[in-house]
Residue frames relative to the residue before (quaternion, step in Angstrom):
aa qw qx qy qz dx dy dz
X 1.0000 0.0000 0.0000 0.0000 0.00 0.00 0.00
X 0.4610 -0.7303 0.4470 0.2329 3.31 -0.84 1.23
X 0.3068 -0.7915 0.4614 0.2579 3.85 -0.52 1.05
X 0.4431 -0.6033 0.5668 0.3441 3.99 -1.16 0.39
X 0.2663 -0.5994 0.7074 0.2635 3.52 -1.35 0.79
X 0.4774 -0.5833 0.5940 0.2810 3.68 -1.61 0.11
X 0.0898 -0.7388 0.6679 0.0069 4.11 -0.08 0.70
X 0.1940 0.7024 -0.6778 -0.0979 2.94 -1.97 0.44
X 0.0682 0.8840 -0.4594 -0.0538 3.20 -0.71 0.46
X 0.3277 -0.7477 0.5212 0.2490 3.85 -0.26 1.34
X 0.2926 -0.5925 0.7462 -0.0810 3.51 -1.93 1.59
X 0.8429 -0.2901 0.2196 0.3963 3.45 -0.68 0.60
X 0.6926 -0.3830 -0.0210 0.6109 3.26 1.20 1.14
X 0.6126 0.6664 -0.2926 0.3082 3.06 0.76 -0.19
X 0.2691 -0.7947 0.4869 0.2429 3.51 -1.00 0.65
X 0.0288 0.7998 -0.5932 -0.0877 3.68 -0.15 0.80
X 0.5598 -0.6753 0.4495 0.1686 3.35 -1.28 1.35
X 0.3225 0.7647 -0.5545 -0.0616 3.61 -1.18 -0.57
X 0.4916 -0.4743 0.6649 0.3021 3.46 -1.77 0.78
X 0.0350 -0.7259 0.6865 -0.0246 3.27 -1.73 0.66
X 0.1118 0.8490 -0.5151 0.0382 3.44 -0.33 1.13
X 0.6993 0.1993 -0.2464 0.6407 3.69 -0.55 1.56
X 0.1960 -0.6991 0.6821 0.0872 3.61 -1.35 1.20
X 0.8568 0.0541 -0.2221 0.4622 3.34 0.50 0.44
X 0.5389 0.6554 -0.3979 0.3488 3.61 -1.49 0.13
X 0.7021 -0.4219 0.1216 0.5606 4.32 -0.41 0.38
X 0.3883 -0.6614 0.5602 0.3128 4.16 -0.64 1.15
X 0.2027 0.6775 -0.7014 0.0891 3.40 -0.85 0.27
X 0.3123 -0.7548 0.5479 -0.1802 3.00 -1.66 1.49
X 0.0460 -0.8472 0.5240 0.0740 3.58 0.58 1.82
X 0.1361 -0.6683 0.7070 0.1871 3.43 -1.24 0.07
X 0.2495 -0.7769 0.5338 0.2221 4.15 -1.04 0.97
X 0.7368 -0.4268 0.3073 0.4249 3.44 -1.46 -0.24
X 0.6459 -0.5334 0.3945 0.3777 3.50 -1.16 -0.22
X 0.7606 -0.0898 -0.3164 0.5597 3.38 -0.71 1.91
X 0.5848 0.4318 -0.6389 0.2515 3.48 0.69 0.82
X 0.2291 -0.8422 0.3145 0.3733 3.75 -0.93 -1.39
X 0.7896 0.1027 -0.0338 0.6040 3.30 -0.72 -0.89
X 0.9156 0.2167 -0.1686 0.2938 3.58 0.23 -1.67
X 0.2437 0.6950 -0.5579 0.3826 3.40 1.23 0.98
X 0.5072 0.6165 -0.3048 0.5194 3.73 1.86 -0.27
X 0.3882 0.8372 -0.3047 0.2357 3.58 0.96 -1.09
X 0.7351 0.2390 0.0030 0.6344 3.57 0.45 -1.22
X 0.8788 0.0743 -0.4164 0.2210 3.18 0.09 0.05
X 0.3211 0.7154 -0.5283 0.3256 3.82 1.34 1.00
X 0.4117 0.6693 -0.4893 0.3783 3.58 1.64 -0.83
X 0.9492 0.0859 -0.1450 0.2658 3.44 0.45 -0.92
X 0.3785 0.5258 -0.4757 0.5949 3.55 1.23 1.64
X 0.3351 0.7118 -0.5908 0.1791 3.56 0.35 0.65
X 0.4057 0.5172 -0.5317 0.5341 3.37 0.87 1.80
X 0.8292 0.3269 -0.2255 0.3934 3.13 0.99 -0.13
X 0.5030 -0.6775 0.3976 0.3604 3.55 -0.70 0.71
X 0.1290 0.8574 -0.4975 0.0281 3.55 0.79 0.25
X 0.0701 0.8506 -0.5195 0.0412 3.31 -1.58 1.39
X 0.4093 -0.7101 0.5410 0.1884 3.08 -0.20 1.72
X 0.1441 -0.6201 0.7683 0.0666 3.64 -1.64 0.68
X 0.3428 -0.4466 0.7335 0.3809 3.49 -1.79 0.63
X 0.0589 -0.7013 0.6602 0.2622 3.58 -1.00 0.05
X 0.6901 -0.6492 0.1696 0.2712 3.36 -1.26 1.43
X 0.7095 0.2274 -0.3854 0.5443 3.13 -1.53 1.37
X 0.6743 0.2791 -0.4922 0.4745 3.62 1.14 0.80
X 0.8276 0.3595 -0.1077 0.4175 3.47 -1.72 -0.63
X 0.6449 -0.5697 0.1913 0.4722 3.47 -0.53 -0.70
X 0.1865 0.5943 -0.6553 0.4274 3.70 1.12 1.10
X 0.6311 -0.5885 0.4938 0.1075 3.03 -2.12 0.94
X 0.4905 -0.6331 0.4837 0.3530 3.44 -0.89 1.45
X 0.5353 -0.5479 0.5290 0.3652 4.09 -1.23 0.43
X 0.6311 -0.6250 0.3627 0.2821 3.25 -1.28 0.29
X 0.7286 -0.5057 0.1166 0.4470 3.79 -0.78 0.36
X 0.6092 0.5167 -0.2646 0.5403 3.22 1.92 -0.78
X 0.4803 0.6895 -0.4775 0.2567 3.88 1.58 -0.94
X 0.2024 -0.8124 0.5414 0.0764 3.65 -1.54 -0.01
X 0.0660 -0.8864 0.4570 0.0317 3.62 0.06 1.18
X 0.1347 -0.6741 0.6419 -0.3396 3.09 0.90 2.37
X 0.5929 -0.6768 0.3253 0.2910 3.60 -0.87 1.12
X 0.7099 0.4041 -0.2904 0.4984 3.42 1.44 -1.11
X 0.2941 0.7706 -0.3778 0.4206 3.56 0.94 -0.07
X 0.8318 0.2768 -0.2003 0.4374 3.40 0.71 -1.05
X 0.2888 0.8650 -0.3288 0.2454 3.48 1.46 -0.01
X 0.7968 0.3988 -0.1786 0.4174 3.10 0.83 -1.69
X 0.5322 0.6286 -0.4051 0.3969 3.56 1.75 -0.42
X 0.6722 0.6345 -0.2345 0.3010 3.45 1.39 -0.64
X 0.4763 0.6631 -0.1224 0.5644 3.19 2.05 -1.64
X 0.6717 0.3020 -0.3240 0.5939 3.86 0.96 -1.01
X 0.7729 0.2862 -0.4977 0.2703 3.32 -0.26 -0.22
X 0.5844 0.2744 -0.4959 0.5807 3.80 0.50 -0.23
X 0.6917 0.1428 -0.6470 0.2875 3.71 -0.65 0.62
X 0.3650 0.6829 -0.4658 0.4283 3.85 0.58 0.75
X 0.7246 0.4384 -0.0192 0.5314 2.51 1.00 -1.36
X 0.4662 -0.7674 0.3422 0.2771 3.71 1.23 0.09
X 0.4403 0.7273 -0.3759 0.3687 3.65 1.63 -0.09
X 0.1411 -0.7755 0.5947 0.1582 3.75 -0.03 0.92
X 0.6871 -0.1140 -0.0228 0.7172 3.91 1.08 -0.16
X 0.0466 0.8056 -0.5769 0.1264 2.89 -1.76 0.74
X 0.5053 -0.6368 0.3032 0.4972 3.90 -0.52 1.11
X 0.2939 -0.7392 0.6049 0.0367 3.63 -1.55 0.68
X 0.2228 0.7702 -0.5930 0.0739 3.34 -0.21 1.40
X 0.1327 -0.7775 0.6107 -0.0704 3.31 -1.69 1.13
X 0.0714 0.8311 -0.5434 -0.0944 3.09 -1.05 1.08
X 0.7642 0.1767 -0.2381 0.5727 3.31 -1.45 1.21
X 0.7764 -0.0581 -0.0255 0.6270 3.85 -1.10 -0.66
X 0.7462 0.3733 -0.3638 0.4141 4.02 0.48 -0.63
X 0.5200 0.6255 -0.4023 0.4201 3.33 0.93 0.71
X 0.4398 0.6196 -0.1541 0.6317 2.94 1.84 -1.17
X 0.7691 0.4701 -0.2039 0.3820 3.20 0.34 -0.69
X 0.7636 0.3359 -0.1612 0.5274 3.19 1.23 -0.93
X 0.4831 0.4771 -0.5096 0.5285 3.22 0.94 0.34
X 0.5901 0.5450 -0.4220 0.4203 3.73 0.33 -0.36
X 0.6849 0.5403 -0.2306 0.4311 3.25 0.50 -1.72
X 0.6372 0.5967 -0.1762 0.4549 3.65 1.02 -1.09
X 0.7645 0.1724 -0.3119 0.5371 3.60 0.93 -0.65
X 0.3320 0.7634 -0.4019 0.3814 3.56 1.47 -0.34
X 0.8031 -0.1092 0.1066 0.5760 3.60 0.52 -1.77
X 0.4409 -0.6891 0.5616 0.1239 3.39 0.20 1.14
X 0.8258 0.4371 -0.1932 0.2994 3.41 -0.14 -1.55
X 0.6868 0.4777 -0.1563 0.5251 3.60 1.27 -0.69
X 0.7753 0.4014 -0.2785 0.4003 3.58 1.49 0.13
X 0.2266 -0.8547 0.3975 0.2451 3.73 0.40 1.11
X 0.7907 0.3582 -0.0215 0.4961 3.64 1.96 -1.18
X 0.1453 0.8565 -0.4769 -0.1333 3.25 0.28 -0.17
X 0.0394 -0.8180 0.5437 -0.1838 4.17 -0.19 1.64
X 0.0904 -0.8038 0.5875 -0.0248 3.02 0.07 1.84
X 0.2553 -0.7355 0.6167 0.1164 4.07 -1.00 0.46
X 0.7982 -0.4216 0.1432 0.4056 3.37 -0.35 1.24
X 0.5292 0.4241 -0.3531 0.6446 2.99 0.94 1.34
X 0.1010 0.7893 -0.6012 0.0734 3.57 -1.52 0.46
X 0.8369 -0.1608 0.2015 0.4828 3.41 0.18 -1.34
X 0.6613 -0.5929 0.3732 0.2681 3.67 -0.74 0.80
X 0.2359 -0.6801 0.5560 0.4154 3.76 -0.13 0.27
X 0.4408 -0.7452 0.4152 0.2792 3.56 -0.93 1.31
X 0.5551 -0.6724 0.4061 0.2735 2.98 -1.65 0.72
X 0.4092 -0.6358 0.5611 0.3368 4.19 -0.83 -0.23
X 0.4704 -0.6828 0.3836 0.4067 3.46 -0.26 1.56
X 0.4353 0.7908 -0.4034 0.1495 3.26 0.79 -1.29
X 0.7693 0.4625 -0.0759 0.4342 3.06 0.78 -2.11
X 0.3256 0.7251 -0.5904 0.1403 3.78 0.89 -0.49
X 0.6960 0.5297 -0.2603 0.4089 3.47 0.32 -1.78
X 0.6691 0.4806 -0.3852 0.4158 3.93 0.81 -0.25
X 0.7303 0.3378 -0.1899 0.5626 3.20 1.08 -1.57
X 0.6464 0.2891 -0.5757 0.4090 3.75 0.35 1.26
X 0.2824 0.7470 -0.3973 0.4520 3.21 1.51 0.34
X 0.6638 0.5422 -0.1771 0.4837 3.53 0.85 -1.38
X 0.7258 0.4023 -0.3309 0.4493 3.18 0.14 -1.66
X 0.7845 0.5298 -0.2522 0.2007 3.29 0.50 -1.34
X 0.4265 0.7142 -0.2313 0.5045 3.14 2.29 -0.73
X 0.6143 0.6264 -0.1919 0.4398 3.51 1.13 -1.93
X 0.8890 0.2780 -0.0914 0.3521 3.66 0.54 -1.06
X 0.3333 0.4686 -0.5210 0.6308 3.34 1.86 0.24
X 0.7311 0.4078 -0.3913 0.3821 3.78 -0.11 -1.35
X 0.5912 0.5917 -0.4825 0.2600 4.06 0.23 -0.86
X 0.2772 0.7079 -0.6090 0.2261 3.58 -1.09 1.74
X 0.6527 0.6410 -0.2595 0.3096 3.24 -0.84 0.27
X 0.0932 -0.8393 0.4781 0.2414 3.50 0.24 -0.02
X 0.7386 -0.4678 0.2805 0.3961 3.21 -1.68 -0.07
X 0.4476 -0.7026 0.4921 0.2525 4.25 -0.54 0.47
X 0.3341 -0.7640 0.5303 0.1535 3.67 1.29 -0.67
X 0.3497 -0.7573 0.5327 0.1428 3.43 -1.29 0.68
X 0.6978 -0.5184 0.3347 0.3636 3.16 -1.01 -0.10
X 0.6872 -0.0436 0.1293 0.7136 2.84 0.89 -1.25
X 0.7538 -0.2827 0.4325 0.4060 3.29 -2.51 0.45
X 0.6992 0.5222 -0.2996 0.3854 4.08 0.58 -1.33
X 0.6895 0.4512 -0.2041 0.5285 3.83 1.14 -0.48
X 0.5363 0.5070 -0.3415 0.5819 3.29 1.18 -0.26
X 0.5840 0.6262 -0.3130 0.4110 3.66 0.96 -1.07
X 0.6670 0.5628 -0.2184 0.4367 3.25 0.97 -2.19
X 0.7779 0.2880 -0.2394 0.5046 3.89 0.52 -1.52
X 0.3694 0.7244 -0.4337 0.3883 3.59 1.00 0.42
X 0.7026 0.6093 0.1715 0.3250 2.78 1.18 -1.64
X 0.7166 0.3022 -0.1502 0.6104 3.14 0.94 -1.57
X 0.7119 0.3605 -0.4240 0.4284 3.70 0.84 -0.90
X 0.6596 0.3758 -0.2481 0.6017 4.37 0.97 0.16
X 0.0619 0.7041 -0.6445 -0.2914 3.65 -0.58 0.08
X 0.0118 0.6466 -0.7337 0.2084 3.17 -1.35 1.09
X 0.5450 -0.5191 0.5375 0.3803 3.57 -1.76 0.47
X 0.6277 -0.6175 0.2859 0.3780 2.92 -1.69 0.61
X 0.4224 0.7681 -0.3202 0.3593 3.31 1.71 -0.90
X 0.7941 0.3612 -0.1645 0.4604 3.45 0.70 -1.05
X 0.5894 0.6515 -0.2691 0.3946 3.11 1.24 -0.64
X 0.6313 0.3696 -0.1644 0.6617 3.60 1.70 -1.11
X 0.5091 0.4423 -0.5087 0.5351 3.88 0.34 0.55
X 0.6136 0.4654 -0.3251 0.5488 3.92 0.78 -0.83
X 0.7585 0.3190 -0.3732 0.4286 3.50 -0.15 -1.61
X 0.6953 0.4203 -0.4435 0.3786 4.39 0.58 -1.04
X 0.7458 0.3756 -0.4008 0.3769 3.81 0.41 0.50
X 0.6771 0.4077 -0.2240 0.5702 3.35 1.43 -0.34
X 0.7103 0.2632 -0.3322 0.5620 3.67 0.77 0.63
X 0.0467 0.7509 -0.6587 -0.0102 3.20 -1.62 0.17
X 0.7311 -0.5616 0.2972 0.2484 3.37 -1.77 1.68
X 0.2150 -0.7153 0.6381 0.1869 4.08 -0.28 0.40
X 0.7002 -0.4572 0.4235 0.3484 3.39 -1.66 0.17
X 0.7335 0.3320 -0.3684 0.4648 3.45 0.99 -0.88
X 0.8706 -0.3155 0.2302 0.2993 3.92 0.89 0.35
X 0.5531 0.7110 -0.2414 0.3609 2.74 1.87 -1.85
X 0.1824 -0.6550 0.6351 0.3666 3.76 -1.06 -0.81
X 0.1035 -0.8230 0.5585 -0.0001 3.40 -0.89 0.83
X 0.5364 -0.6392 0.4502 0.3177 3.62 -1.58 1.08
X 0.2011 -0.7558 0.5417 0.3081 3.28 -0.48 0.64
X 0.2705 0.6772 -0.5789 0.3649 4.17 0.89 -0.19
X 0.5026 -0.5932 0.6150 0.1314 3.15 -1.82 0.48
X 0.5689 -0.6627 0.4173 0.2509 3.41 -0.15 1.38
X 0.6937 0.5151 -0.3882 0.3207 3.43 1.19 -1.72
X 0.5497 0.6080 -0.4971 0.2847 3.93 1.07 -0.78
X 0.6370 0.5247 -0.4143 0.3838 4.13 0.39 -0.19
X 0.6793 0.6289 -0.2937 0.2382 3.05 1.45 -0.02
X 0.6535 -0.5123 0.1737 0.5294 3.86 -0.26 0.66
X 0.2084 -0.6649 0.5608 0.4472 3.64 -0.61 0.00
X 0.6225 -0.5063 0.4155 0.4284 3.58 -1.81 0.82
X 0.8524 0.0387 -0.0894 0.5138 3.84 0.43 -1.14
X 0.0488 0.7529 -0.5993 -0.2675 3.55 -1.62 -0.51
X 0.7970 -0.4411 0.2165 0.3512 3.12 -1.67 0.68
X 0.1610 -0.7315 0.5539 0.3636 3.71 -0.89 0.29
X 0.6101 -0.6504 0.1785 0.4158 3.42 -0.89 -0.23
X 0.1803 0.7806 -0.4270 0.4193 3.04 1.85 0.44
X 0.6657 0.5616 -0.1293 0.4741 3.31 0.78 -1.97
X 0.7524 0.2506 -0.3737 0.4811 3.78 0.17 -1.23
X 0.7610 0.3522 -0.4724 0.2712 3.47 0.13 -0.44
X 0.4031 0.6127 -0.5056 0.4544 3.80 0.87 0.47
X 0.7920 0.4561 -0.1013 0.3930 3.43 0.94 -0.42
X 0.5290 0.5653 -0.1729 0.6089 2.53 1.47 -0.50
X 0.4965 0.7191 -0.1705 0.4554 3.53 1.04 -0.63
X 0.7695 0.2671 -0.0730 0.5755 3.24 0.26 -1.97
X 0.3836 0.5887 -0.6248 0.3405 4.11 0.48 0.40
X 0.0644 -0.7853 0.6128 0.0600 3.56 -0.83 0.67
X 0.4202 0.7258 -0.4135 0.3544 3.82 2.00 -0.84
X 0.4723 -0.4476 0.5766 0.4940 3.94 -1.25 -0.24
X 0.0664 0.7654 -0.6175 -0.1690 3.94 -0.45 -0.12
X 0.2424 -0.7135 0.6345 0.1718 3.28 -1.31 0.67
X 0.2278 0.7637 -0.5642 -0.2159 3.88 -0.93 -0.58
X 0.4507 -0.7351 0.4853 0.1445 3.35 -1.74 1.15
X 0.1273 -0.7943 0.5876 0.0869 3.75 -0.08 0.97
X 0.0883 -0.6151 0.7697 0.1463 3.81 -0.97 1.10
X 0.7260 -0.5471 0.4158 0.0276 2.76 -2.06 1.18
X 0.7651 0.2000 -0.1749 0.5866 3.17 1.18 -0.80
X 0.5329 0.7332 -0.2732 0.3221 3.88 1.46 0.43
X 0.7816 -0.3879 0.1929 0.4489 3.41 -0.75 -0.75
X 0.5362 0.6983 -0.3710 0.2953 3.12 1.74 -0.36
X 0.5549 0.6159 -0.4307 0.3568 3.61 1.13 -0.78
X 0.5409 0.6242 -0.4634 0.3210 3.89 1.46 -0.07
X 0.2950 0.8341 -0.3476 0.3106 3.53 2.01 -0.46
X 0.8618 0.2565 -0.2350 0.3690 3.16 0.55 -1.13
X 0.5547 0.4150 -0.5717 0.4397 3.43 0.60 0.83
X 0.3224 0.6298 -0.4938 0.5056 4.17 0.85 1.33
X 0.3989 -0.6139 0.6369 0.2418 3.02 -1.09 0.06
X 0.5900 -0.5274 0.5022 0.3486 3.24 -1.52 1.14
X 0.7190 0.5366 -0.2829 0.3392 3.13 0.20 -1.47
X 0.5764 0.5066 -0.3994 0.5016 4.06 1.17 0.01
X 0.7556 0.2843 -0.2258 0.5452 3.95 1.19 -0.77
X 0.5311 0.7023 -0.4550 0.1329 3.34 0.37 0.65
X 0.6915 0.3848 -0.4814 0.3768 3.18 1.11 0.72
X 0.2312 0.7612 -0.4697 0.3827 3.35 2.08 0.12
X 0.2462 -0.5106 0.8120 0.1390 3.97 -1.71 1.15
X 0.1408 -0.7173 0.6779 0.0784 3.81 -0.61 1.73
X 0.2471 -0.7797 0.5712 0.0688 3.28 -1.99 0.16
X 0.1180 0.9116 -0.3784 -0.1087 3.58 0.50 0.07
X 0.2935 -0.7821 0.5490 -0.0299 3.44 -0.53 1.37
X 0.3776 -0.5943 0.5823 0.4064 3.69 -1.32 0.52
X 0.7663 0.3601 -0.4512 0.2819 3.49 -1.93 -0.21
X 0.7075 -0.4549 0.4100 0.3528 3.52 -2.06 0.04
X 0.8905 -0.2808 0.1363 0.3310 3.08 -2.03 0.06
X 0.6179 0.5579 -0.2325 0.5029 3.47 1.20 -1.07
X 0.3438 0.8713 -0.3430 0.0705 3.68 0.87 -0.40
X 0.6325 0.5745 -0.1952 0.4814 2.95 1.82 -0.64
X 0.5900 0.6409 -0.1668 0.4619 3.31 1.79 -0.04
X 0.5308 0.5259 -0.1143 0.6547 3.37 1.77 -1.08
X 0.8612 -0.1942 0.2474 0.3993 3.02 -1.93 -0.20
X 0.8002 0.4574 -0.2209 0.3189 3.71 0.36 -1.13
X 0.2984 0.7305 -0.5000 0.3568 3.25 1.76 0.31
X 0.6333 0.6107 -0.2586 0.3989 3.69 0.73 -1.04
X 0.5662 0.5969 -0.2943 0.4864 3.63 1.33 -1.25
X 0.7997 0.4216 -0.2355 0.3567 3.22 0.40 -2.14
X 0.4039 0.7389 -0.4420 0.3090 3.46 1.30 -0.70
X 0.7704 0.6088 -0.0223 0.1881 2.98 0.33 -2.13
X 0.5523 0.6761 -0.0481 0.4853 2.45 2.41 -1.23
X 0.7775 0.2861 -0.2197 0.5151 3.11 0.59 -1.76
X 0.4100 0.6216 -0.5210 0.4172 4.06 1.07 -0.33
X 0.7045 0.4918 -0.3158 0.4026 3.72 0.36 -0.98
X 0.6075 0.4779 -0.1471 0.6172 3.70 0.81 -1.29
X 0.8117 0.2384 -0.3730 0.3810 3.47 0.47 0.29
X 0.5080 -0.6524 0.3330 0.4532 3.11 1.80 0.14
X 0.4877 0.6158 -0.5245 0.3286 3.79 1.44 0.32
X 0.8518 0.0829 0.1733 0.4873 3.60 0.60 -0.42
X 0.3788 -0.7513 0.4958 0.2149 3.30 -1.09 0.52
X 0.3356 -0.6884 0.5110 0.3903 3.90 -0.73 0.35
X 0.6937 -0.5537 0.4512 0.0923 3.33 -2.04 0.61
X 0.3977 0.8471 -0.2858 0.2062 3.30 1.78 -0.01
């Protein structure tokens, strides 16, 4: 079993974490879902040990550093934290994988800078369902509502096993995966408690979103092969309120189980997958 290195690397003050598995062989650069992290990556690097593959906490998760009081975890916002670390990281282009909100992400990033993405592997996730200009003035309404209202802190669980449970009920996912998420994204307080270490601010509304005017401009400028995996019982079934005409140069896959899918048994499948699509290998189907 391939072991994780610990990475860090500081972004405009900021420490942003990451798993790192392999020093050498194709860079690739995973980004996870929203409030999960790095080791939602875990299970499936076991089976890409061709690739240099580095999982980031991206900020305000895991154990990367919450943004500052003015900071903003607007989706493109987090881009530039990504761009520094693979040019840290010396990677003038490199494969991009993303699951759920870090899909989202990487599709942006992908039409954003073409030139710096050789792959683009989206996990049951891709693009936002777009938004009707119309509504802008509401959905900064929210955000802006969200952050006058934001108080309170976090109450903490009893235990690591309750953290699992509300881990859980608000995601299904196995428990297995579920306790790889909660043991990097929480930690033990003095009074005992376990606590989220995420950044409250991420529940908060975002200020804008894309219309579809917007995604398909973006969509567009992708120039990477892109693949994307749709689990059956996940987030992908939200696909079909997209236009075709947004996945049509996407090589699709469709896999049984939920959103987390890449964590569970089918980590081995998707493996097998993205090895093909990169031209490392061929799957067993």
């Amino acid at each position: 079993m391939s072991i994780a290195q610990e990475r860090q690397f500081v972004v405009d003050g900021m420490t942003i974490s990451a798993k790192q598995w392999g020093s050498s062989g194709v860079p690739a650069i995973a980004l996870h879902g929203w409030l999960d992290n790095a080791a939602s990556f875990d299970a499936l690097a076991q089976g890409l040990p061709e690739l240099q593959l580095l999982a980031l906490d991206l900020p305000g998760h895991g154990l990367s550093d919450h943004k500052p009081a003015s900071g903003s975890y607007a989706i493109w916002d987090d881009l530039r934290f990504v761009l520094a670390v693979a040019e840290q990281m010396a990677w003038p282009k490199f494969v991009l994988i993303g699951h759920s909100r870090g899909a989202i992400m990487a599709s942006l990033l992908a039409g954003a800078m073409p030139e710096q993405i050789s792959h683009l592997i989206c996990l049951d996730g891709f693009l936002p369902p777009p938004e009707d200009p119309a509504d802008f003035p509401v959905q900064l309404g929210r955000y802006l509502r969200d952050f006058a209202q934001l108080g309170g802190g976090d109450k903490g669980h009893i235990a690591l096993s309750d953290a699992v449970a509300a881990r859980r009920a608000a995601t299904p996912m196995s428990e297995v995966a579920a306790r790889l998420i909660v043991e990097r994204g929480s930690y033990c307080g003095e009074d005992g408690r376990v606590y989220w270490r995420s950044d409250r601010r991420l529940k908060l509304a975002s200020p804008v979103k894309l219309s579809l005017a917007q995604l398909h401009a973006n969509m567009g400028a992708i120039v990477a092969p892109s693949m994307l995996v749709v689990a059956d019982q996940g987030f992908g079934r939200l696909l079909t309120t997209l236009p075709a005409t947004l996945l049509s140069g996407f090589e699709i896959q469709h896999i049984e189980g939920g959103h987390h899918c890449h964590m569970d048994g089918q980590a081995r499948q998707i493996a097998l997958w993205v090895k093909a699509f990169l031209g490392l290998g061929q799957t067993d189907d």
